[in-house]
N, C-alpha and C positions, 0 to 999 in steps of 0.2 A: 333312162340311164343318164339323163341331162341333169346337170348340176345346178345351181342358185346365182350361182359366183357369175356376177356380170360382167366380166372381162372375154366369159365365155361365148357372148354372144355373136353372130353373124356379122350385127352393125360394127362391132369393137375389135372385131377380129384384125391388127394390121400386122401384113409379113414384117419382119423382122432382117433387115439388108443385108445385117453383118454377116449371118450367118453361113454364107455356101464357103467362104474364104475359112472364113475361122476354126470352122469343121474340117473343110479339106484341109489345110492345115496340119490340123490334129492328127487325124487319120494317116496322115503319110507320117507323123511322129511315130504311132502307135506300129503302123507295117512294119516299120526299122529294126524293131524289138522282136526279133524272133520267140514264135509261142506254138511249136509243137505239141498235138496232142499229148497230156502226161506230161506237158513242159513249160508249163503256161506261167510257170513261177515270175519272171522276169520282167513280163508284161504285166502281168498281174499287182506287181509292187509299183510299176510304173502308170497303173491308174490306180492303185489305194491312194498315190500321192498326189496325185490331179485333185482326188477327192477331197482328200484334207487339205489342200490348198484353198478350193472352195468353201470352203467352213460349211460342209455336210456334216450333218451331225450320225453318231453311232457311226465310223466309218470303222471297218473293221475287215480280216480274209477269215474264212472258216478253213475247217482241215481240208477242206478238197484243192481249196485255193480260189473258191468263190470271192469276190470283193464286194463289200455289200456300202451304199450309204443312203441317210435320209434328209429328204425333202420334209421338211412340219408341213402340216398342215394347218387351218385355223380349229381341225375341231379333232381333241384328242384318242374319239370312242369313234371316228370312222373308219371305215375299214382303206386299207391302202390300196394303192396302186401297184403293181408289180412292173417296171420299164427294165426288159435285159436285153443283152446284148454278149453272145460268146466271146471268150478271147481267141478261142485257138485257131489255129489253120492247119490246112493239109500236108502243107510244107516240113521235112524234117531241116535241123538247125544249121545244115551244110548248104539250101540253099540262097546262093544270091539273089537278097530281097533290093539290088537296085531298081530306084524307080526314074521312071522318065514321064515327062509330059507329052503332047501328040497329039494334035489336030483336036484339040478340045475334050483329051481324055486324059486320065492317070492309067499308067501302065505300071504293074508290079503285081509279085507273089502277094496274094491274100492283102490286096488293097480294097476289094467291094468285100471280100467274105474270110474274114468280118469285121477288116480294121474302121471300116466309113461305120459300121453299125456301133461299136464301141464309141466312136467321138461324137456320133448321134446322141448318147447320153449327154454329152457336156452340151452338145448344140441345144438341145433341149431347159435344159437347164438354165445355159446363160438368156434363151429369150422370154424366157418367165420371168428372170430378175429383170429384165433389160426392160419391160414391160411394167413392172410392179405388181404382177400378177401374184396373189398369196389364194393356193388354192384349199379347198372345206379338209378337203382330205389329205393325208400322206401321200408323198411319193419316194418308190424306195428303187434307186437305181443299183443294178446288180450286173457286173461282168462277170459271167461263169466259165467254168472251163467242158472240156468234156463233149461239145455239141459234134464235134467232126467225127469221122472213123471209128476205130473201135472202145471212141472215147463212150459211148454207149449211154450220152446222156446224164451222167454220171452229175455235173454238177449242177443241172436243174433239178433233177433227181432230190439234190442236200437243199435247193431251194425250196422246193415246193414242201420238202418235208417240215423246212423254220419256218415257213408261213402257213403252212395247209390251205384250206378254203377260205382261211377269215379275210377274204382280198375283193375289191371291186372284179381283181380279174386280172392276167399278165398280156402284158404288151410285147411283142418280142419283135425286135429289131436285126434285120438285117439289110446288110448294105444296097443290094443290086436288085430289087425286090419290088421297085416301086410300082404302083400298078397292081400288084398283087396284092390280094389280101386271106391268108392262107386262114381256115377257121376250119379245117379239116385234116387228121394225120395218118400217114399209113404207117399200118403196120410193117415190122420187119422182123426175122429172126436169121441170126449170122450163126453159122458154124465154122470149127477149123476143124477139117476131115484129113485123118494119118492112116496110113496103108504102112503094114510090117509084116515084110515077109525073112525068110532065111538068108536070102540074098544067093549072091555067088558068082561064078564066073560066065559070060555069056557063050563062052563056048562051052567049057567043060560041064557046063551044068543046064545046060539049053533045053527048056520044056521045064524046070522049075519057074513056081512063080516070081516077077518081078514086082516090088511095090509101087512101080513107077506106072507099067502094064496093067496093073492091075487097078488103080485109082483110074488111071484114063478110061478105062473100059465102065469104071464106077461115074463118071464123070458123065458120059456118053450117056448111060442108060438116065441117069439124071435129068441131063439136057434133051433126054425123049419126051419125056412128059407133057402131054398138053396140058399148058395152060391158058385160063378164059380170058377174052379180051375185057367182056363184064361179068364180074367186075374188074377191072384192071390189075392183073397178077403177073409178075415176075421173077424171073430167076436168073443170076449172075454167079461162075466161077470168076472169081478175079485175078487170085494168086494160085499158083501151080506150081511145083518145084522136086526136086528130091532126089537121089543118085547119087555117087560120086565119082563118077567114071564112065565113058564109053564102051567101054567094053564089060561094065559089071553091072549082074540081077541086081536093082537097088534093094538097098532092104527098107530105106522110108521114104515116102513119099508124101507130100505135104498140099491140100490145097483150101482155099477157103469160097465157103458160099453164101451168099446175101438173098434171101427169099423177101419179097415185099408183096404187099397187097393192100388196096383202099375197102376191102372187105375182111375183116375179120375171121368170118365163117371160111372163107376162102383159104386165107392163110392158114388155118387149123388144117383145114384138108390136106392142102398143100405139104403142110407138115409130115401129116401122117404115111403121103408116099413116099416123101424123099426117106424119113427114116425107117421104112420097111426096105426099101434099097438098101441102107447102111446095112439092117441087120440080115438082108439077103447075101450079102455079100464077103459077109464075116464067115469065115468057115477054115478047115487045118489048112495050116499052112499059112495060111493068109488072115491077120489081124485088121477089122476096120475099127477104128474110135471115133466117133463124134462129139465133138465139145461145144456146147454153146456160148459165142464169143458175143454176142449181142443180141438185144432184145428189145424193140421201141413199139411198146403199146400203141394203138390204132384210137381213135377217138373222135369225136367232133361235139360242134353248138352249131345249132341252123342256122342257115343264109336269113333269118329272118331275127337273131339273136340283136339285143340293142346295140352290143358291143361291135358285130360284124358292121350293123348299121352306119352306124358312127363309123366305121373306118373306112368305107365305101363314099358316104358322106363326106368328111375331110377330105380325102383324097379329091374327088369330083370336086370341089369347089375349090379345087387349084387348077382346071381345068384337064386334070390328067383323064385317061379311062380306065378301068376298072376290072377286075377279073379275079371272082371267087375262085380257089383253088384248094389245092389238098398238096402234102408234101411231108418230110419228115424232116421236122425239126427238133429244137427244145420246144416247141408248143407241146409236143405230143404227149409228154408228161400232165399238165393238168388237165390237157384236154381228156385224157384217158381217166381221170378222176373225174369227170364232170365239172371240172371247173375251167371258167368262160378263159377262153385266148385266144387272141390271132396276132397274124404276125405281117407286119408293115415291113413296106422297104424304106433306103433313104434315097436312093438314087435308080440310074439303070446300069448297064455294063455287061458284059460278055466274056468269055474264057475263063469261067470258075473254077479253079482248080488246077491251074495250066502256069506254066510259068510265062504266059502274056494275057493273062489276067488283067480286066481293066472297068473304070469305070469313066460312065459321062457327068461331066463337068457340071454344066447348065441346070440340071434338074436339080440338085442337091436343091437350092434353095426354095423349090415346091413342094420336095418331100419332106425337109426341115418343114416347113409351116403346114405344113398336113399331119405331118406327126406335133406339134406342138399344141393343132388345135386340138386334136384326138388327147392329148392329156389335158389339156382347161377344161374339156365337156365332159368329160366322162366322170360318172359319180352314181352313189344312193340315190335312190328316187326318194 
């Protein structure tokens, strides 16, 4: 999977200084910009214009709100590179994305995941030119939206559909990650599970069903289930709700469930309990629904794939250590089509998802040149 292009080699390889400022920098530009799942719009115009600032050519958003642009290459019939990076984050648009520095860290909502991964595109970028690196092939740098919650994937999804397979393979960047090198996906399947009953008064009507009593009890029997440790399988109620009153039979009750597994076969199983539950449990008087709110296809390329190589490779010759893994990302999309991806960090950091969320400093500029060498070498054999 090694390329021609002698810029790429070992001896010619040199870090690139600028880059841990310049990027962090960027990143805490990008955090500022609130980009709620579904809301990615704002951030999204605020890197289409970084893009056309760099004179990328085709810079354009599709209808999801994907941002796409390209890198030429010197050879026009090779096939491209795929480098993304999600916009969105966990956060809805009420929260305070103040950030603070600290002891050699950046602290802020959705500063590693995924604002560091986002300005890892530009880092990338500027040390190719900075270099005079012109590489055989395309590179197409792409901000999507979609990867978090019950964003479901959604804008890798319209990605992988405009490129299909004609690509060396996707690189998928995320911030806090470094060290890892994900080339394996799990599966998941989300539901939002509603209980509807007649409802009523909790005295005057006491011994009818409540929706709320009744979900929980559906809930329970759920949460009985064993599941196997191999292959690694799980199940999460996260949200739970519904009522309007203490003293009243609710009549809906609301909760949602995240089923995951690194086994496919597994997942399928899995599946087929929980919703013989659902439809055990539906009977007069008492309405169950189950909707399916998400879906992230399950997939992999062996630990032994050129593209895995190479990432294990880069990474180790910046002195980091290593650790193939599995996760549910936007990999999981071509990974599930058979097509090659793994997913690099740029840094390290802690409290994903947390409003003290943070990342470390120092590293950026080893995972910058890890991830820079991992696009000079990668190519057509």
């Amino acid at each position: 999977m090694m390329n021609e292009n002698p810029h790429a080699s070992r001896e010619t390889f040199k870090p690139v200084t600028f880059q841990r400022s310049n990027v962090l920098d960027l990143a805490i530009q990008i955090q500022q910009v609130a980009a709620p799942t579904f809301s990615e719009g704002p951030r999204g115009e605020f890197v289409r214009g970084l893009f056309q600032k760099e004179n990328l050519k085709d810079v354009s958003m599709d209808s999801l709100g994907n941002v796409y642009a390209r890198l030429p290459g010197k050879q026009k019939k090779a096939k491209p590179l795929i480098v993304s990076a999600h916009l969105d984050t966990v956060f809805p648009a009420s929260v305070n994305l103040q950030m603070r520095k600290e002891a050699g860290k950046i602290i802020a909502p959705g500063i590693g995941d995924n604002s560091l991964g986002v300005a890892a595109l530009f880092g990338i970028l500027w040390a190719l030119r900075e270099r005079n690196v012109e590489l055989q092939h395309d590179v197409w740098f792409v901000a999507n939206v979609g990867e978090e919650g019950l964003g479901d994937l959604r804008g890798m999804r319209g990605v992988v559909e405009r490129f299909e397979a004609d690509v060396i393979g996707y690189l998928v960047l995320e911030g806090m990650a470094l060290g890892h090198i994900y080339h394996r996906a799990i599966g998941v399947r989300r539901y939002r599970i509603t209980a509807k009953t007649a409802g009523g008064h909790s005295w005057a009507d006491y011994g009818k069903p409540s929706a709320v009593h009744e979900l929980a009890a559906l809930v329970t029997q759920l949460t009985s289930i064993r599941l196997p440790r191999q292959p690694r399988t799980t199940m999460n109620v996260g949200i739970f709700g519904g009522g309007t009153g203490i003293n009243v039979l609710a009549a809906e009750a609301k909760c949602e469930l995240d089923l995951r597994s690194e086994d496919p076969k597994a997942l399928v199983k899995l599946i087929y309990q929980v919703e013989k539950l659902f439809k055990d449990a539906d009977r007069e008087g008492v309405r169950i629904m189950a909707e399916i709110i998400g879906e992230r296809p399950a997939g992999e390329i062996p630990a032994e794939h050129p593209l895995v190589q190479l990432a294990v490779d880069c990474t180790r010759e910046q002195g980091l250590d290593t650790a193939l893994t599995i996760g549910s990302t936007d990999a999981n999309i071509p990974l599930s089509m058979g097509i090659p991806a793994v997913v690099m960090g740029v840094s390290t950091g802690g409290g994903a998802h947390t409003l003290h969320e943070y990342i470390d400093i120092d590293p950026i500029g080893k995972g910058m040149d890890a991830l820079v060498k991992f696009v000079e070498s990668v190519g057509e054999k």
